[in-house]
C-alpha positions as a Python dict, from the first residue, in 0.01 Angstrom:
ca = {
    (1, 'X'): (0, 0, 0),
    (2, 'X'): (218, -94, 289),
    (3, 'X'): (494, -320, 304),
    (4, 'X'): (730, -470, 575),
    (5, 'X'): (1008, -244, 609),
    (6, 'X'): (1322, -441, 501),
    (7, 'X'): (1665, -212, 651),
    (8, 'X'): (1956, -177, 354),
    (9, 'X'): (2172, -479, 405),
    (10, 'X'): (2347, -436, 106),
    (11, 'X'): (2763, -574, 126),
    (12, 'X'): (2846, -468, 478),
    (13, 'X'): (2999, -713, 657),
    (14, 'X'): (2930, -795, 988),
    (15, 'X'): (3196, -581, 1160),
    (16, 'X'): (2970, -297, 1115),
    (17, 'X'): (2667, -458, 1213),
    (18, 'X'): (2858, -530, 1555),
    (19, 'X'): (2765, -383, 1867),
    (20, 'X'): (3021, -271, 2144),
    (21, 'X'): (2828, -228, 2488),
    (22, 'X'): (3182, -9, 2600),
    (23, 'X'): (3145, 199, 2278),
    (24, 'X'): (2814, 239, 2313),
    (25, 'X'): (2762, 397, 2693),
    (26, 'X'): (3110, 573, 2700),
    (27, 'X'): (2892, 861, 2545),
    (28, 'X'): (2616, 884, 2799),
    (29, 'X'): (2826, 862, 3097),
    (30, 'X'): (3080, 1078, 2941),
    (31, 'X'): (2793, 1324, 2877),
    (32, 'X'): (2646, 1315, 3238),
    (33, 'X'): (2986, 1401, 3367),
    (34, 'X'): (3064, 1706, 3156),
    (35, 'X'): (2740, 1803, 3226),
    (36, 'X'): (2800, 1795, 3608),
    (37, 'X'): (3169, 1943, 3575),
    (38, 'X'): (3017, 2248, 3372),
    (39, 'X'): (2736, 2318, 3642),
    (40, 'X'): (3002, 2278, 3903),
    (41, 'X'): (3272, 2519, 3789),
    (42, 'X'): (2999, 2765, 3654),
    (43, 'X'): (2841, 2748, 4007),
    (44, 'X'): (3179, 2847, 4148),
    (45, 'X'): (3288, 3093, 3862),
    (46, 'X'): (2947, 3270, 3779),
    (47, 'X'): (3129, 3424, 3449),
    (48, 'X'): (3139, 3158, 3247),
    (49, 'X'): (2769, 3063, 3294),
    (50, 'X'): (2722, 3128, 2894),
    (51, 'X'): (2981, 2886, 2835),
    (52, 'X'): (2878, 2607, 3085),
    (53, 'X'): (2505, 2695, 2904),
    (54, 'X'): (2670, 2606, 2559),
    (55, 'X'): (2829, 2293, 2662),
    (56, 'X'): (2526, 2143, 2850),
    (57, 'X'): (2310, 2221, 2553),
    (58, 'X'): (2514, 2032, 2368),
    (59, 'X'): (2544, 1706, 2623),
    (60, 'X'): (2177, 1766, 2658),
    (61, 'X'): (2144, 1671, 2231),
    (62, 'X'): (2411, 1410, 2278),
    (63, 'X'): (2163, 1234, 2515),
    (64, 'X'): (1890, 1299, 2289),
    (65, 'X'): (2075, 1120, 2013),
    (66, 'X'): (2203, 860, 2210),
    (67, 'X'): (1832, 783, 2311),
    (68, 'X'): (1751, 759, 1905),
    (69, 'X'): (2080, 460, 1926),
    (70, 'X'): (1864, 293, 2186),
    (71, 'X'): (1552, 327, 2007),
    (72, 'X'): (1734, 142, 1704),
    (73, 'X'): (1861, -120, 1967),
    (74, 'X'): (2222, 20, 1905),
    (75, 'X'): (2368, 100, 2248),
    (76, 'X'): (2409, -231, 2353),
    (77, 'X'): (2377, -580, 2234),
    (78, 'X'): (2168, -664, 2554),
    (79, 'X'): (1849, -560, 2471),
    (80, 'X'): (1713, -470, 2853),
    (81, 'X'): (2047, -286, 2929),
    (82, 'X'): (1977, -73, 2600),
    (83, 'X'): (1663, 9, 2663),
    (84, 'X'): (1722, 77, 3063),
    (85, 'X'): (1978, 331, 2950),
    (86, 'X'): (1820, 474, 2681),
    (87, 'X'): (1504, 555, 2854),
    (88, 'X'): (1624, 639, 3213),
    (89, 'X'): (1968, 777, 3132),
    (90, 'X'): (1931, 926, 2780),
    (91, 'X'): (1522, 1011, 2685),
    (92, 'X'): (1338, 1065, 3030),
    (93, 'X'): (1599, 1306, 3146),
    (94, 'X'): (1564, 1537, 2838),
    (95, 'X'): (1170, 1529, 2833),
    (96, 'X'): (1138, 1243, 2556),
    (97, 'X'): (902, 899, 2599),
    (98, 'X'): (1116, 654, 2497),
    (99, 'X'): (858, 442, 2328),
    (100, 'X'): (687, 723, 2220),
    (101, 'X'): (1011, 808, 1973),
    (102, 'X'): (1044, 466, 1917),
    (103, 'X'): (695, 374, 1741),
    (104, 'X'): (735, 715, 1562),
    (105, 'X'): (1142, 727, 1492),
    (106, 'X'): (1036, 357, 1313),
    (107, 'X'): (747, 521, 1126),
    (108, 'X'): (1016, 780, 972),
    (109, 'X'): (1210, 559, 860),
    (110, 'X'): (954, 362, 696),
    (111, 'X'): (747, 671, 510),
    (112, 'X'): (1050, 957, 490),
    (113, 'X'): (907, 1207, 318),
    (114, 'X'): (531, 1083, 301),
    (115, 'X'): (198, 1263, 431),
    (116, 'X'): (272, 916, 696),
    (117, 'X'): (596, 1045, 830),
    (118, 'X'): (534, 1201, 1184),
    (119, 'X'): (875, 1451, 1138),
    (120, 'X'): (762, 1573, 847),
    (121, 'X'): (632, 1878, 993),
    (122, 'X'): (951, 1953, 1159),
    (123, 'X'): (1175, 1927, 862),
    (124, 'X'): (914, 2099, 562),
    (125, 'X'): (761, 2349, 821),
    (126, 'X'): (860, 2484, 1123),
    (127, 'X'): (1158, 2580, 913),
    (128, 'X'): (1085, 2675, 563),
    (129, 'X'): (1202, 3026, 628),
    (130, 'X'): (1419, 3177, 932),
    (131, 'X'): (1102, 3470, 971),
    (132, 'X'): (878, 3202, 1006),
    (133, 'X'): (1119, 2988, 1230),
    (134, 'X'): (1166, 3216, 1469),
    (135, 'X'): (800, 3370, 1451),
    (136, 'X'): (686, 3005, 1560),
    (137, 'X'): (949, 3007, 1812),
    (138, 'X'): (888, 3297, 2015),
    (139, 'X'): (494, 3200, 1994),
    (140, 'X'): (596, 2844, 2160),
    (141, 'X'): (498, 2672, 1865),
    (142, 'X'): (775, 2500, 1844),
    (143, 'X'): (800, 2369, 2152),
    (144, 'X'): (458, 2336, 2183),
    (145, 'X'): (463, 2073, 1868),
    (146, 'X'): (785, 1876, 2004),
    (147, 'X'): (593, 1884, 2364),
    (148, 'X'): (364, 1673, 2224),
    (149, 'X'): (577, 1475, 1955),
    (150, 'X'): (811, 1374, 2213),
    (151, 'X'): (560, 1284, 2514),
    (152, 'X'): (290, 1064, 2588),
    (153, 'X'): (50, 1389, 2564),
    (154, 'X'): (-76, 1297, 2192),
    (155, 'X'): (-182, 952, 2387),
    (156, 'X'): (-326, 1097, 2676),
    (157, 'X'): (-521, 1374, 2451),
    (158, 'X'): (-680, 1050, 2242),
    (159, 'X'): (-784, 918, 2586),
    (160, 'X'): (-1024, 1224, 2640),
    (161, 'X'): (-1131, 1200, 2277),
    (162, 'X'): (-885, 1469, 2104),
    (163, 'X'): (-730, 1296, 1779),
    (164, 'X'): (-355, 1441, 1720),
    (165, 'X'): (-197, 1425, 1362),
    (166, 'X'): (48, 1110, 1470),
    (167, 'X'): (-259, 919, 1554),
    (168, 'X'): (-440, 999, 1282),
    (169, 'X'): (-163, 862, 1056),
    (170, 'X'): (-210, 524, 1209),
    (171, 'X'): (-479, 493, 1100),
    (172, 'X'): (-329, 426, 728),
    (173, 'X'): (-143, 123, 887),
    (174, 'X'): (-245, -221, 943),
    (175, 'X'): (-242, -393, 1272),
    (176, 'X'): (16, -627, 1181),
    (177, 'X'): (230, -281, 1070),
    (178, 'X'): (91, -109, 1414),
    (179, 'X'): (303, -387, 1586),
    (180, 'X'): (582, -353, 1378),
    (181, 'X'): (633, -33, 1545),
    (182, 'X'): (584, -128, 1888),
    (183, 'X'): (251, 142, 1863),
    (184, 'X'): (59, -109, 2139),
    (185, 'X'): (340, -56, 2408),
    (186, 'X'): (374, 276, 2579),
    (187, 'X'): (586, 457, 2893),
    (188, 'X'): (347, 636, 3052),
    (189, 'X'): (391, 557, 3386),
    (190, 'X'): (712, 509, 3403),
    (191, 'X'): (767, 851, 3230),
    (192, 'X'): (517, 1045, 3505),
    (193, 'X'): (641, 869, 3733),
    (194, 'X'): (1038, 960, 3657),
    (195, 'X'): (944, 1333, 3649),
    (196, 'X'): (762, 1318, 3927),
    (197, 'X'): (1035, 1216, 4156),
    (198, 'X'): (1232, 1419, 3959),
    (199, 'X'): (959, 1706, 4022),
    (200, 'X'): (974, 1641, 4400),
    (201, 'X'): (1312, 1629, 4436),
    (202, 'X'): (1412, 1935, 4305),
    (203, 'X'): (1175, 2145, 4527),
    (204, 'X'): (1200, 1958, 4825),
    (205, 'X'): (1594, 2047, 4784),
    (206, 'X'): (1524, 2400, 4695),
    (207, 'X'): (1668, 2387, 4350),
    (208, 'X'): (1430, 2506, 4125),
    (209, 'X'): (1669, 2823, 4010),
    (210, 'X'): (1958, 2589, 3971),
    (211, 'X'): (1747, 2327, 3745),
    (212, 'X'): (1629, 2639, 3558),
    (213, 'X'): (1960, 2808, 3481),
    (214, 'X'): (2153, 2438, 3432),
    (215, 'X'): (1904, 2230, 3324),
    (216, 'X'): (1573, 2459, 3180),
    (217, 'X'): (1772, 2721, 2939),
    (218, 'X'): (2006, 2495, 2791),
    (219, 'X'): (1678, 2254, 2692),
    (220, 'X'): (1553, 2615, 2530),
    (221, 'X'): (1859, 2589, 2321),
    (222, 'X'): (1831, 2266, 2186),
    (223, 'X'): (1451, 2325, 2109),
    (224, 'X'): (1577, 2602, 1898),
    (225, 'X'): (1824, 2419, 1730),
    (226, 'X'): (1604, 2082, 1712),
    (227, 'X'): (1389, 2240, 1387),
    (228, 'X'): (1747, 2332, 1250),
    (229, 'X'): (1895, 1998, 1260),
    (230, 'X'): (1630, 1857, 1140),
    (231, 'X'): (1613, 2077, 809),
    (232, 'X'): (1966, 1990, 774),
    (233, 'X'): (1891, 1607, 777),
    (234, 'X'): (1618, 1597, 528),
    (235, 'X'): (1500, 1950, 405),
    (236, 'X'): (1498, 2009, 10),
    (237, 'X'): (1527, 1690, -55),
    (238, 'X'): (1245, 1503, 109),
    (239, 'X'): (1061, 1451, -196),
    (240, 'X'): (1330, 1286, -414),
    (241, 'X'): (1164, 1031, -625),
    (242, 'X'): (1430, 820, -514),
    (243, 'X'): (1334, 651, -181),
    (244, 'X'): (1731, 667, -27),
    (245, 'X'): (1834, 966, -119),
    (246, 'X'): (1562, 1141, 75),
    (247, 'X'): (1866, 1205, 363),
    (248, 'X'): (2169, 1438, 361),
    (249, 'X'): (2518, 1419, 529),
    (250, 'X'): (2678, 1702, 672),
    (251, 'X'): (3055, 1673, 505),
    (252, 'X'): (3207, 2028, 629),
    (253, 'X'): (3323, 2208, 844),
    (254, 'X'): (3443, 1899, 1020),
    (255, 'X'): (3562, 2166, 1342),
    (256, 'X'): (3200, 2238, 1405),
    (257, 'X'): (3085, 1895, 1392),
    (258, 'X'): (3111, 1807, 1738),
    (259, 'X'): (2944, 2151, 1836),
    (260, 'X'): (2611, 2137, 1603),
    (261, 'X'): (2641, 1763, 1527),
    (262, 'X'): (2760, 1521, 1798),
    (263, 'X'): (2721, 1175, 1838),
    (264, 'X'): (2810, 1098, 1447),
    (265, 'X'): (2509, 1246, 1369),
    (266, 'X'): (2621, 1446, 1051),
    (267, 'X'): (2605, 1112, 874),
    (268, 'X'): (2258, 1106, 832),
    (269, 'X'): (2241, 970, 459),
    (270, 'X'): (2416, 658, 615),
    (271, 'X'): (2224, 616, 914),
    (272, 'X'): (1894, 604, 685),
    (273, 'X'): (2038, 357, 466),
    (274, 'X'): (2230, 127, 708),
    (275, 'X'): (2003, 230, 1027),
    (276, 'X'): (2156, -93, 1203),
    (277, 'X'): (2495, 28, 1223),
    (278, 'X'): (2567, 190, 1524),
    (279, 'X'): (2699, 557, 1546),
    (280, 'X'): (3063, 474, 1607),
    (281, 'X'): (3120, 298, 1266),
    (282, 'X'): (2894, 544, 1049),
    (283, 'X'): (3164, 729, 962),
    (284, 'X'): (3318, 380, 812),
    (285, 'X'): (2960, 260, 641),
    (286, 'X'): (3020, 616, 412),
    (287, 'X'): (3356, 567, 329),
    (288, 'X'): (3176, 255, 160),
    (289, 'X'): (2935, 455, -80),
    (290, 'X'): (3116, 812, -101),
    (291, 'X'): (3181, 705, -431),
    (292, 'X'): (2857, 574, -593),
    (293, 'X'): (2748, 872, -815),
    (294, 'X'): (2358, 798, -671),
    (295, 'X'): (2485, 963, -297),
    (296, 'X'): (2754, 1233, -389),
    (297, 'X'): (2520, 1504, -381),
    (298, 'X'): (2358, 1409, -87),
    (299, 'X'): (2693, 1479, 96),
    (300, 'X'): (2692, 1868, 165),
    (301, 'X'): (2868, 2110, 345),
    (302, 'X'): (2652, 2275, 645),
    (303, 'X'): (2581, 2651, 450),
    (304, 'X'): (2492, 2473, 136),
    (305, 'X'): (2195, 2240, 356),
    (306, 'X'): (2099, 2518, 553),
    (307, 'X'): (2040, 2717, 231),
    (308, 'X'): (1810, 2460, 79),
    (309, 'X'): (1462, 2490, 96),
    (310, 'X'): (1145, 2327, -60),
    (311, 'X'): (745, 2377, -63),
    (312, 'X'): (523, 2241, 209),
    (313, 'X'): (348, 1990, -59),
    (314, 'X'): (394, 1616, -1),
    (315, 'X'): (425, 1317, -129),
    (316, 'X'): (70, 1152, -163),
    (317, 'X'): (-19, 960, 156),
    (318, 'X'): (94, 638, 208),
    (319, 'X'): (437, 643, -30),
    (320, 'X'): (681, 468, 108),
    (321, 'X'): (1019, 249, 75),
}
């Protein structure tokens, strides 16, 4: 049966339900810049175009996560602003509808771990084992599935009568739950019509090789790594009878944390159960339950997640919080 999903409001006071536009977009211009520093030094030292790769692969996921702040309305307090960044500056420019994620992100939060939640594939499948991980990957099956879970091409597919799994799970929701997600509003155009310019642009300026060494490989990286992260977020665990302890956080090493996990985004457990706090006071919302005995497992170091592992089986359809 559904219900309205109702966010964990629990004792936090308001300080961490407070919004800082500075705090918020510091990240995405900070990103944009390194990104543009590493293409410009690697363009002048050729060497160290492995380590300019690295570092734009991992601006590239900072954007990516800083478009899943904006699809939780967390950038910014103004509402517009957020979602101007967040689709223009942070999802369009690293292949992602904004909307799209949005109606779907809101649907994962809502049925974690249920045949209803669209990542579920990602997180029980396309990494259950690294043979089959890296099978799927070099047969673009990977990116083949995120292709289509992160663009309007699972829309434009239903248009010309081909039903994809995310649609077909809407059709366990109610209309009233439909709009809860935002499902009726879509990007489309604007989405075409940003990589369209972006399209022209690049070949009417001759850069096709640069956008493929400084723009195309390091977006290879992350759609390796994408599967990854996401096992590390939720795999194992997703079918905990208990609804919030479906997530993990990533406690150790806290070196590499920047490298594999920026943006704050090791603290996945808290994000799921406080998902209107923004990123920048996560780290304060689990000092607030590292104690309760229900969540100390569900802190873990990053060997210990990456060895977990669990059957494709599922919840029944339609579970959720």
């Amino acid at each position: 049966m559904e219900t309205d999903y109702a966010e964990n409001s629990d004792d936090l006071c308001d300080d961490l339900r407070a919004l800082s536009t500075w705090r918020g977009l510091f990240p995405c211009f900070l990103s944009w810049a390194t990104i543009a520093v590493a293409i410009a030094t690697a363009i002048r030292f050729p060497v160290i175009y492995l380590l300019a790769v690295l570092i734009i692969a991992n601006r590239i996921l900072a954007l990516f996560l800083l478009s899943h702040e904006a699809v939780h309305a967390l950038l910014t307090p103004h509402r517009r602003l957020n979602d101007f960044v967040g689709r223009y500056l942070c999802a369009f420019p690293v292949g992602v509808s904004f909307q799209q994620w949005r109606s779907k992100h809101l649907l994962h939060h809502r049925f974690l771990g249920s045949g209803l939640d669209p990542d579920l594939p990602i997180y029980s499948g396309l990494f259950e084992t690294w043979s089959s991980f890296l099978k799927s990957f070099a047969s673009g099956k990977v990116s083949m599935f995120l292709l289509i879970y992160f663009t309007p091409i699972d829309r434009i597919l239903n248009r010309v009568g081909v039903q994809t799994p995310y649609l077909s799970m809407l059709m366990g929701l109610s209309e009233k739950g439909r709009r809860s997600i935002g499902f009726d509003r879509n990007d489309i155009f604007s989405f075409v019509t940003f990589h369209t310019i972006i399209a022209i642009s690049i070949f009417s300026l001759n850069l096709t090789s640069y956008f493929t060494l400084y723009w195309v490989v390091p977006h290879l990286i992350v759609q390796f790594y994408f599967p990854i992260w996401s096992h590390l977020q939720h795999g194992g665990i997703f079918k905990d009878p208990v609804f919030n302890r479906r997530s993990r956080s990533i406690n150790s090493p806290l070196w590499i944390m920047p490298l594999l996990m920026p943006v704050n985004v090791r603290f996945h457990l808290e994000h799921h159960l406080y998902p209107f706090v923004p990123q920048y006071k996560l780290a304060n919302a689990a000092k607030r339950i590292c104690n309760r005995p229900a969540y100390q497992n569900r802190h873990e170091n990053l060997l210990n997640a990456l060895r977990s592992r669990s059957h494709l089986s599922i919840l029944p359809t339609g579970e959720e919080h």
